[in-house]
N, C-alpha and C positions, 0 to 999 in steps of 0.2 A: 610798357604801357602802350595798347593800342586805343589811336583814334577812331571815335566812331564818326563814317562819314553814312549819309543819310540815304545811299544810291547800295545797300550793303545791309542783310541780315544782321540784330545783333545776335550776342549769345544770350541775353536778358534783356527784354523790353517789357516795359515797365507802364501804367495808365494811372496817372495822377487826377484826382477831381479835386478843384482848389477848394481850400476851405473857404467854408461859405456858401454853395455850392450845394443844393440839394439831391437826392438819389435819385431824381427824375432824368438829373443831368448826366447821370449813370446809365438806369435803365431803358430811360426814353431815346435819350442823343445816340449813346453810342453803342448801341445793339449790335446793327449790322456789322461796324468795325469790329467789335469783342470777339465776334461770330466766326469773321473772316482771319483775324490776324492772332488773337489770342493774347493778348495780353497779358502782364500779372498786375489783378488792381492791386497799388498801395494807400492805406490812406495817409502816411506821412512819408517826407524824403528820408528818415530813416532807416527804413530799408534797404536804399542802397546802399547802406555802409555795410553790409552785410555780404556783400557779391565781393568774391576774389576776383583784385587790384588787374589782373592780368586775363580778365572776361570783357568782351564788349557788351556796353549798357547804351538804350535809349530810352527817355523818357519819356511820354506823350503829354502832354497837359491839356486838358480842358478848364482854361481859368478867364476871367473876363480881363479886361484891358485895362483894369487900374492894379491886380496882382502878377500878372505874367512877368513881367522885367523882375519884382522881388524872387520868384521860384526859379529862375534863371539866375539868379545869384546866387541863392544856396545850391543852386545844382553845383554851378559850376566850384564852389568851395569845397563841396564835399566829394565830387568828383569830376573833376575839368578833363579830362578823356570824353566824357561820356556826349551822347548827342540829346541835345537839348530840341524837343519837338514838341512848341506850344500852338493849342488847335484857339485862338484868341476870337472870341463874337462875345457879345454883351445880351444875343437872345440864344436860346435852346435851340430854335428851329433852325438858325443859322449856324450851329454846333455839328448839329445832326446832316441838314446837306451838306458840308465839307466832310464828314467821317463817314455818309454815305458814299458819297464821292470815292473818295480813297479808296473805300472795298471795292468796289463795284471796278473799279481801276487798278485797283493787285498792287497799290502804292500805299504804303504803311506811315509812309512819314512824307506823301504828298509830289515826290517825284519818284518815276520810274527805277525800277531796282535794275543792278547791275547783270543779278541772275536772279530771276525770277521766284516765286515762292512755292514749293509743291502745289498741285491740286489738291482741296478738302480728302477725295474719296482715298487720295494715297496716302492719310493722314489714319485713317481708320483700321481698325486692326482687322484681321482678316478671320472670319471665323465659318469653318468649314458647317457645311446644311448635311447631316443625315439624307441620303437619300436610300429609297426603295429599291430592292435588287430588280432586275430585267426578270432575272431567269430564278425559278424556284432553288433553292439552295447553294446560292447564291454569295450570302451573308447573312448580318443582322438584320432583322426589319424595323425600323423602328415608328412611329406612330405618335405624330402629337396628341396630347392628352384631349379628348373629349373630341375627337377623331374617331371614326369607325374606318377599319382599314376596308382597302378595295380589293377584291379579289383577282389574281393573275390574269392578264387579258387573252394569251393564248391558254386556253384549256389544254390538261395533260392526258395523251394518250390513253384508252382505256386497256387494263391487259386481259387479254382471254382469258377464260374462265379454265379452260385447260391447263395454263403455264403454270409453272413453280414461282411461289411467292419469291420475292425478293426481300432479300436479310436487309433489317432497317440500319441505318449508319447508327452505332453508337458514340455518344460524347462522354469522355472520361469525366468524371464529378470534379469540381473545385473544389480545392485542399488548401488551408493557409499554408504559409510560409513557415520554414522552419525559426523562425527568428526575426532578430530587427530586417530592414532592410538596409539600415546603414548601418551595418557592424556594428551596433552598440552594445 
């Protein structure tokens, strides 16, 4: 059983809105935070009964200041490892500048982390752009739809009228496959 200290990525962080608690306090408060850090929202504590005993969990809570100490209690009974991280105000707007705060500050649970959180863009999968050959045969051309392609910007030599044409490249025709392709 590893402790979660709050200076330390978990393996599972968790966004609790206490009940009671309308989706404002959801959508409006914690945007920016959701944005930045990624949470998983729960709407009750049981779901962490769910995460294997030997994963680090932290919680977040946005709850006001007569349920916070209760959610802290079942946390800590259903799983006393885990870090207990309640964002405590009795208005929205003051919800919202502390979980603004935070992003904006690369601090998920309000103090600086021990090693930092990747950047968003290295978060993002990588997906390669078609592009247009330089030189005429080249490769594929490909062309967004409802795009007119542009025409080669050096023009090709023209050949005398005297020379012997030149044999065009042929491409062999596409043939399916003799069979599965996973051996079946």
């Amino acid at each position: 059983m590893q402790i979660q200290t709050p200076d330390t990525l978990p393996d599972y962080h968790f966004l609790l809105i206490a009940p009671g608690l309308g989706a404002e306090w959801l959508f409006d408060t914690a945007r920016a935070y959701f944005d930045r850090f990624r949470p998983t929202i729960i709407p009750d504590l049981g779901f962490i009964q769910l995460v294997p005993p030997d994963r680090r969990i932290a919680i977040t809570t946005i709850a006001r200041r007569d349920l916070a100490p209760t959610l802290g209690v079942q946390i800590s009974q259903l799983r006393p490892e885990a870090l207990y991280d309640p964002v405590v105000h009795d208005s929205a707007s003051d919800v919202r500048n502390t979980l603004d705060q935070r992003a904006a500050m690369n601090q998920p649970f309000g103090i600086p982390l021990a090693q930092p959180t990747p950047d968003q863009s290295s978060l993002l999968p990588s997906i390669p752009t078609p592009l247009l050959p330089t030189q005429p045969g080249d490769g594929w051309v490909t062309v967004t739809p409802g795009q007119t392609p542009t025409p080669p910007s050096t023009p090709e030599p023209a050949q005398p009228t005297n020379a012997p044409a030149q044999p065009q490249e042929t491409i062999p025709p596409v043939v399916p496959t003799p069979g599965s392709l996973i051996g079946g």
